[in-house]
RODO-2510 file (C-alpha; in nm, 4 decimals, decimal comma):
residues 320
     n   res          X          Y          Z
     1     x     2,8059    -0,0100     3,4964
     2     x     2,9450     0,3062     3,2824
     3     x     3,1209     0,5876     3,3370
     4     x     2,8160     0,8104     3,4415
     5     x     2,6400     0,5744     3,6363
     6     x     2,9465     0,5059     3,8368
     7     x     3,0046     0,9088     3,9215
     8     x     2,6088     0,8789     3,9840
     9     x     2,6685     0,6210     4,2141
    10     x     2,9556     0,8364     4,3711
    11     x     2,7047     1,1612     4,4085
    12     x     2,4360     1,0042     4,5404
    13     x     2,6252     0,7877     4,8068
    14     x     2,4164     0,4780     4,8200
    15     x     2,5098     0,1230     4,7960
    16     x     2,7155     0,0538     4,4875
    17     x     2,7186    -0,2712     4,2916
    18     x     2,8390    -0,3476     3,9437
    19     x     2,4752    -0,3003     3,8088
    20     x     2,3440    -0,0937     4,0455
    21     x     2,0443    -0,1870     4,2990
    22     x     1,7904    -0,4361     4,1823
    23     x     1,4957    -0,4726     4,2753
    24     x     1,5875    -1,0570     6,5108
    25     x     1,5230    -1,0965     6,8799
    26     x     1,4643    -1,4857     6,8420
    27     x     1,2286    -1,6368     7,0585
    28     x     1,3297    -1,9554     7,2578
    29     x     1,0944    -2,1708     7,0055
    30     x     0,9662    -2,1509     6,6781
    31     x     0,6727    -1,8788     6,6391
    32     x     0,4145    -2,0148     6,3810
    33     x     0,1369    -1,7993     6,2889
    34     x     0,1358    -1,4536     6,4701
    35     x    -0,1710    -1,2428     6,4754
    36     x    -0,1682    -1,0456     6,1351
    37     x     0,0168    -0,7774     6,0550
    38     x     0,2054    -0,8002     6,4449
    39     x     0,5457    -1,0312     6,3282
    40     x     0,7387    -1,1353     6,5724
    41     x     1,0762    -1,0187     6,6269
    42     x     1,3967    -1,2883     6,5111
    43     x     1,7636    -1,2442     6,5892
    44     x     2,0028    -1,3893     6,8351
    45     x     2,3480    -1,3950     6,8772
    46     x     2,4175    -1,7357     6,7770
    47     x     2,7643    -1,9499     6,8227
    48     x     2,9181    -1,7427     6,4736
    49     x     2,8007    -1,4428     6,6125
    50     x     2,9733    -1,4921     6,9637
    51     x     3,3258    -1,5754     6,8259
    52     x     3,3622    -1,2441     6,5681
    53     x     3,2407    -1,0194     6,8176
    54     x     3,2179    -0,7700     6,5547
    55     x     2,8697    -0,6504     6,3377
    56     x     2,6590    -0,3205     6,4655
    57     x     2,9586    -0,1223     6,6135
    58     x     2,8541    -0,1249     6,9864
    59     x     2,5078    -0,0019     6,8081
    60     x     2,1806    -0,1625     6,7698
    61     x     2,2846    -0,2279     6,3423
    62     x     2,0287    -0,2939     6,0720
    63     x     1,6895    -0,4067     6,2047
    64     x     1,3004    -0,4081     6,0321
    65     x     1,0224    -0,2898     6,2737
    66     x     0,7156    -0,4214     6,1456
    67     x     0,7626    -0,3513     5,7907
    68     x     0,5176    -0,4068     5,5326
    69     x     0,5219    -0,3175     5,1532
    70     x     0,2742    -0,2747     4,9078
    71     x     0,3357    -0,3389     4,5198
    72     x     0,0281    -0,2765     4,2974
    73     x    -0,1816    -0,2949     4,5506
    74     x    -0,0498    -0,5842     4,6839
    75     x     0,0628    -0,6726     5,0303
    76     x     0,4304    -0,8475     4,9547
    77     x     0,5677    -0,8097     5,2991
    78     x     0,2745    -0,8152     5,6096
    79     x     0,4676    -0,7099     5,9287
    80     x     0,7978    -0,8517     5,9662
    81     x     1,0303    -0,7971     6,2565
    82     x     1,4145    -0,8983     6,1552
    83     x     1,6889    -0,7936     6,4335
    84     x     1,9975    -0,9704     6,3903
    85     x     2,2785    -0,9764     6,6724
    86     x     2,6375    -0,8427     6,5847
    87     x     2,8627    -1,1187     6,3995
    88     x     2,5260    -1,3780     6,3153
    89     x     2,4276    -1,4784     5,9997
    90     x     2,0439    -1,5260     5,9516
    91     x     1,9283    -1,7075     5,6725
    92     x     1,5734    -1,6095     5,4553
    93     x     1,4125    -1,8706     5,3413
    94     x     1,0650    -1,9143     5,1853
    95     x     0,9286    -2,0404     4,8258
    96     x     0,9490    -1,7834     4,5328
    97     x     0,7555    -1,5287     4,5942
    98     x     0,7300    -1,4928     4,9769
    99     x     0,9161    -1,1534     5,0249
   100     x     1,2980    -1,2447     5,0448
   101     x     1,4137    -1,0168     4,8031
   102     x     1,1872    -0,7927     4,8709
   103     x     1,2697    -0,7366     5,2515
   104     x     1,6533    -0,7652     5,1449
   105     x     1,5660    -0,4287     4,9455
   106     x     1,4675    -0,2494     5,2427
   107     x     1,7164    -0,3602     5,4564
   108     x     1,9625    -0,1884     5,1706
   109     x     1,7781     0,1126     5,1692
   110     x     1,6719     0,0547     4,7885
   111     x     1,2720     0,0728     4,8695
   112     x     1,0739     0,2120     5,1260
   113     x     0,8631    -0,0042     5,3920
   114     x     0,4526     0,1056     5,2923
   115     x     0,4354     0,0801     5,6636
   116     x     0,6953    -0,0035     5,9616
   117     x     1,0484     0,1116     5,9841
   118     x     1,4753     0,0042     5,8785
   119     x     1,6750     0,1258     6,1212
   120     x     2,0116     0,1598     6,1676
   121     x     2,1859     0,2057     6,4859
   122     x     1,8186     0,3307     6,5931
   123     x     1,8149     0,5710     6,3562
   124     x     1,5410     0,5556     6,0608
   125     x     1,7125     0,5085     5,6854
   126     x     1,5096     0,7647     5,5113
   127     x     1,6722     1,0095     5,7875
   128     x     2,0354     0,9225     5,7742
   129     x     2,2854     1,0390     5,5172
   130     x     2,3055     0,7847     5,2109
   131     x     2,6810     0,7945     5,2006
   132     x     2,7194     0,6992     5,5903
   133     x     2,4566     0,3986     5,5191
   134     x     2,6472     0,2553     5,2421
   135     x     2,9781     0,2395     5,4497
   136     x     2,8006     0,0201     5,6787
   137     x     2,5522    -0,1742     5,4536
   138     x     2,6664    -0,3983     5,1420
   139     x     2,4135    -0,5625     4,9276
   140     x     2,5281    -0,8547     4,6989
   141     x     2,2279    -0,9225     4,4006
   142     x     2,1372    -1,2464     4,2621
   143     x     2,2585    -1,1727     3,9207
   144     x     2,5431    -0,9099     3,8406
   145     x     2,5692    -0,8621     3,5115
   146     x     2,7806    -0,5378     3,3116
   147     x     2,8589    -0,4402     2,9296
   148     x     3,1869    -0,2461     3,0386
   149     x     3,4953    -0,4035     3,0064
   150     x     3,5881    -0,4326     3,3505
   151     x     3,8868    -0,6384     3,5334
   152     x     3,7897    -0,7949     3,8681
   153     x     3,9823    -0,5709     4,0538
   154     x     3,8009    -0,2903     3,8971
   155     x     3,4901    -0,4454     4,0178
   156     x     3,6232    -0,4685     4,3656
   157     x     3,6957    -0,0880     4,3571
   158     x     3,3507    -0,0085     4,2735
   159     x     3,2942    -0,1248     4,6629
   160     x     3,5135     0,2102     4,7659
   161     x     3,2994     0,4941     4,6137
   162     x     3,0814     0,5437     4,9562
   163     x     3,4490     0,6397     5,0819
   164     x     3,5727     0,9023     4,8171
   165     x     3,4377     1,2092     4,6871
   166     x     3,3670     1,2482     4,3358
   167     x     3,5973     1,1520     4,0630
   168     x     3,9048     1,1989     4,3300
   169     x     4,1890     0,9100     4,3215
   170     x     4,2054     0,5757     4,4754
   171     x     4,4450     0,6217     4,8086
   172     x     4,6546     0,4116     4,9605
   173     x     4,3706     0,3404     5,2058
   174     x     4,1376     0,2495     4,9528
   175     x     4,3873     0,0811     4,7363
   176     x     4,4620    -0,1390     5,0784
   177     x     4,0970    -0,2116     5,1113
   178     x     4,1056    -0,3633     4,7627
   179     x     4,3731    -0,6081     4,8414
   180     x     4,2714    -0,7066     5,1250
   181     x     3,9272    -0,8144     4,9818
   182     x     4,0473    -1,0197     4,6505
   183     x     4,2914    -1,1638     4,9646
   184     x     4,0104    -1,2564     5,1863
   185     x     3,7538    -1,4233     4,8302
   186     x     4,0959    -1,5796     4,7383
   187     x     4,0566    -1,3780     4,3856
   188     x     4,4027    -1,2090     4,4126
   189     x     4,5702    -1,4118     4,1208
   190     x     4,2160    -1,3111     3,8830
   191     x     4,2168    -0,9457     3,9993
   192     x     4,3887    -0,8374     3,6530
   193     x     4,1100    -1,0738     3,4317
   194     x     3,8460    -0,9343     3,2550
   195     x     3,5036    -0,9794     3,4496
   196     x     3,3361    -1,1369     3,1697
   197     x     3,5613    -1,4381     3,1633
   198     x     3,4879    -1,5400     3,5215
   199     x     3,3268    -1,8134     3,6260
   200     x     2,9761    -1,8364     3,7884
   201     x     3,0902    -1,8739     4,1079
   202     x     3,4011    -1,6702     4,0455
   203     x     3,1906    -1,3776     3,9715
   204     x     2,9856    -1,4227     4,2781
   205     x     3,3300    -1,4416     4,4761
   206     x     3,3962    -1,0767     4,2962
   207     x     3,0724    -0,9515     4,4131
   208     x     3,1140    -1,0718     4,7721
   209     x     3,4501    -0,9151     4,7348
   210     x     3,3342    -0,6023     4,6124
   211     x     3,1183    -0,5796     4,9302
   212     x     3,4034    -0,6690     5,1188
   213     x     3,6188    -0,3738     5,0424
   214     x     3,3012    -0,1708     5,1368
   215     x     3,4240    -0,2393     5,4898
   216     x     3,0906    -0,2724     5,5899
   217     x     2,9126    -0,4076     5,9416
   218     x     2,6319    -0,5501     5,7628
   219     x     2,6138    -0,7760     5,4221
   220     x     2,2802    -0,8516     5,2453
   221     x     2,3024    -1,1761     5,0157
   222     x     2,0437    -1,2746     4,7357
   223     x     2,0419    -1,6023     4,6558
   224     x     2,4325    -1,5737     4,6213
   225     x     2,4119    -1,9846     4,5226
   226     x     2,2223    -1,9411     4,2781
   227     x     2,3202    -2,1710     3,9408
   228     x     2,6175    -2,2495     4,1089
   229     x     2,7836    -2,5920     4,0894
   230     x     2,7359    -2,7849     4,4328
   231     x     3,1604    -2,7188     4,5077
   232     x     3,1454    -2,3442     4,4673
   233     x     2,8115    -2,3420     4,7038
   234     x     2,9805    -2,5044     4,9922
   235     x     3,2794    -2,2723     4,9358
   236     x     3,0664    -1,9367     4,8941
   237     x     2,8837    -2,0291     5,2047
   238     x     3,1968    -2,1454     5,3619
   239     x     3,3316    -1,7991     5,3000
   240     x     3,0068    -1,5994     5,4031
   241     x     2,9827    -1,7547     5,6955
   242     x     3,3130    -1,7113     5,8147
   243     x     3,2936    -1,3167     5,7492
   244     x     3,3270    -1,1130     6,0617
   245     x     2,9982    -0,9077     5,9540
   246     x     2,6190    -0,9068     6,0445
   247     x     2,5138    -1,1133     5,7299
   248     x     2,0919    -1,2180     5,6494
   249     x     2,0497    -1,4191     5,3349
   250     x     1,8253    -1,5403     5,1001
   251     x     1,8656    -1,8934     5,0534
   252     x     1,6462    -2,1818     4,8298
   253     x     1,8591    -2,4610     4,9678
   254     x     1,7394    -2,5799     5,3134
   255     x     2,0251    -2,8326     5,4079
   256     x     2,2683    -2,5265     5,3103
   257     x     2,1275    -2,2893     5,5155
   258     x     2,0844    -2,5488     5,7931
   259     x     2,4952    -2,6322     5,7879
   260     x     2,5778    -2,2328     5,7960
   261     x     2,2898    -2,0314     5,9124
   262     x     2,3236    -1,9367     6,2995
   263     x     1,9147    -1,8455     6,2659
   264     x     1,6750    -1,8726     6,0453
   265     x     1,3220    -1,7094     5,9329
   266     x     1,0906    -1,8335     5,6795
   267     x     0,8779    -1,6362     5,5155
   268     x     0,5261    -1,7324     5,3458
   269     x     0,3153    -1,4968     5,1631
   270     x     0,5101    -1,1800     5,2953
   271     x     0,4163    -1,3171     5,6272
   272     x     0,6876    -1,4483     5,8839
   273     x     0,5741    -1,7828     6,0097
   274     x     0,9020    -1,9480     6,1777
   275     x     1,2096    -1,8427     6,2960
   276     x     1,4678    -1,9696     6,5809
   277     x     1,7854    -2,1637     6,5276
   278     x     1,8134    -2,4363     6,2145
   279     x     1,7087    -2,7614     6,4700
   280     x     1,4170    -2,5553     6,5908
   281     x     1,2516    -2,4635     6,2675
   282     x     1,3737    -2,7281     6,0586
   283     x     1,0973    -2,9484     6,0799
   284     x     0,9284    -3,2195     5,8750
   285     x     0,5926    -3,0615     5,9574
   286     x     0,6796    -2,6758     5,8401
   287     x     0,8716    -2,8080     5,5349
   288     x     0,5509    -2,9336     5,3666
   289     x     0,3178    -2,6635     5,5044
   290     x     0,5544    -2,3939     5,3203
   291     x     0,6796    -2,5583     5,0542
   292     x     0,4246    -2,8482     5,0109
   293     x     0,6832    -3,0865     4,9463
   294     x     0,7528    -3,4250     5,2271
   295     x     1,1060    -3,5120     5,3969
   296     x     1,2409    -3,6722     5,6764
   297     x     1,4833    -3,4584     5,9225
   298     x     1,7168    -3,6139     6,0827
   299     x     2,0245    -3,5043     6,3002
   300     x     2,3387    -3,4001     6,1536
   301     x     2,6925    -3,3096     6,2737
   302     x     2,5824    -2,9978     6,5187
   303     x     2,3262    -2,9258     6,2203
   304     x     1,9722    -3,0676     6,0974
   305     x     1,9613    -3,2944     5,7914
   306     x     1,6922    -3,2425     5,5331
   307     x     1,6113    -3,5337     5,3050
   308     x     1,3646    -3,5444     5,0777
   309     x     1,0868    -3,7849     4,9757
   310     x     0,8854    -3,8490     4,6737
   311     x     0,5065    -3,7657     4,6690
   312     x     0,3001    -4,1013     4,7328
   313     x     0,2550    -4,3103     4,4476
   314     x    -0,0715    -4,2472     4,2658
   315     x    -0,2973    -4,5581     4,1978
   316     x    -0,3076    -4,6468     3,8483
   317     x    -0,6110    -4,7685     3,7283
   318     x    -0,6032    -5,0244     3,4414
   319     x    -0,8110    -5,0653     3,1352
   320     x    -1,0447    -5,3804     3,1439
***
């Protein structure tokens, strides 16, 4: 990010990130198949969510009413309903291509719904004032990438402009929020590095930390384990899920999402076609209807285990 994009990001107020933006109620049982464009409605407050006790503010926080977006005259998201409880995490998942990203997008703010509504405390996002959104909404991308030489504790600063006016001086508050964020990622003896010599999951760490100092209710994730080594995943997630935010992710990895996830909705073709808690949707059956693919589930330690099998030998047939 340079100079003028970061006093852009400033003016304008929205969600900042090194790069800039890139492009609920559960039900008691999984809900396959809902009539078309009428999604049901996931959320919960599951057992994360009851101990932090912290998220929305007392409000209703970030929710989706029946949001639908079209892209080329395509329908990428058909009617989802997302409404997470203060303090849960909710986890995305779906193959590429099924509207994660997408619907994490207008969660932030970053596109508009073709149809339906993001809310925020009940109030619509188009209607409420950029700069009070991104003190309550972080958005972590998949990929962060800059050309500016930036330390990490720079980067974590950048998670402060929805709190200052243009071009005026860290304060002490600010400077506080900083620490207290490379405290929480455990980045406070890299804060002085140069971004660029970070590790994969290090960087990632930096971003969640930059969101962090955002002091924000609610944190978007995109695939934050992206090409990361199988350590740093269980850490990142470790960390996420011990944040005392409203957090919905995007997630690839099933038995991941299953071990931290307090609910879960998958998404197929833009459309929502399970959600509940890990055990409830987690099954052998919806596994190979959305992703095509077999595996056995099996219980784990207060969390489903996904294991997966190889596709039936094909008969070989020999020449006489």
């Amino acid at each position: 990010m340079t100079h003028t994009d970061r006093a852009a990001a400033r003016d304008r107020g929205g969600v900042p990130s090194a790069t800039g933006p890139e492009e609920g109620t559960v039900p008691e049982a999984p809900v396959r198949g809902e009539e078309r464009g009428r999604g049901p409605s996931y959320g919960g407050g599951g057992r994360r969510g009851r101990d932090r006790g912290r998220g929305a503010c007392g409000g209703t926080g970030l929710r989706a009413e029946r949001v639908s977006r079209l892209v080329g005259g395509r329908l990428v998201l058909d009617g989802v309903t997302l409404a997470p409880r203060p303090g849960e995490t909710v986890g995305l998942l779906g193959p590429n291509g099924s509207g994660k990203s997408t619907l994490l997008r207008l969660l932030a703010g970053v596109l508009a719904p073709s149809a339906g509504v993001v809310s925020l405390d009940g109030e619509p996002l188009d209607r409420a004032a950029r700069r009070a959104v991104a003190r309550r909404v972080a958005a972590v991308e998949q990929n962060a990438h800059t050309q500016t030489e930036l330390t990490v504790r720079d980067v974590v600063a950048l998670g402060r402009i929805p709190h200052r006016r243009a071009w005026t001086p860290m304060s002490a508050a600010d400077a506080g929020a900083v620490t207290a964020a490379l405290e929480r990622t455990g980045l406070t003896g890299t804060a002085d590095r140069s971004w660029h010599t970070l590790s994969g999951g290090e960087r990632q760490r930096a971003q969640i930390a930059r969101a962090l100092a955002q002091e924000p209710s609610e944190l978007l994730l995109d695939e934050p384990t992206n090409h990361l080594d199988i350590q740093y995943q269980l850490d990142l997630m470790e960390l996420v899920a011990g944040l005392p935010v409203t957090t919905v992710v995007a997630m690839h990895d099933l038995n991941l999402a299953a071990m931290y996830c307090d609910r879960l909705v998958v998404l197929r073709e833009g459309r929502v076609v399970a959600g509940g808690t890990p055990s409830e949707v987690l099954t052998a059956s919806l596994i190979e209807e959305v992703y095509g693919v077999r595996a056995e589930v099996g219980p784990g330690p207060g969390h489903p285990v996904i294991r997966f099998l190889k596709s039936p030998a094909r008969t070989r047939t020999r020449a006489p």
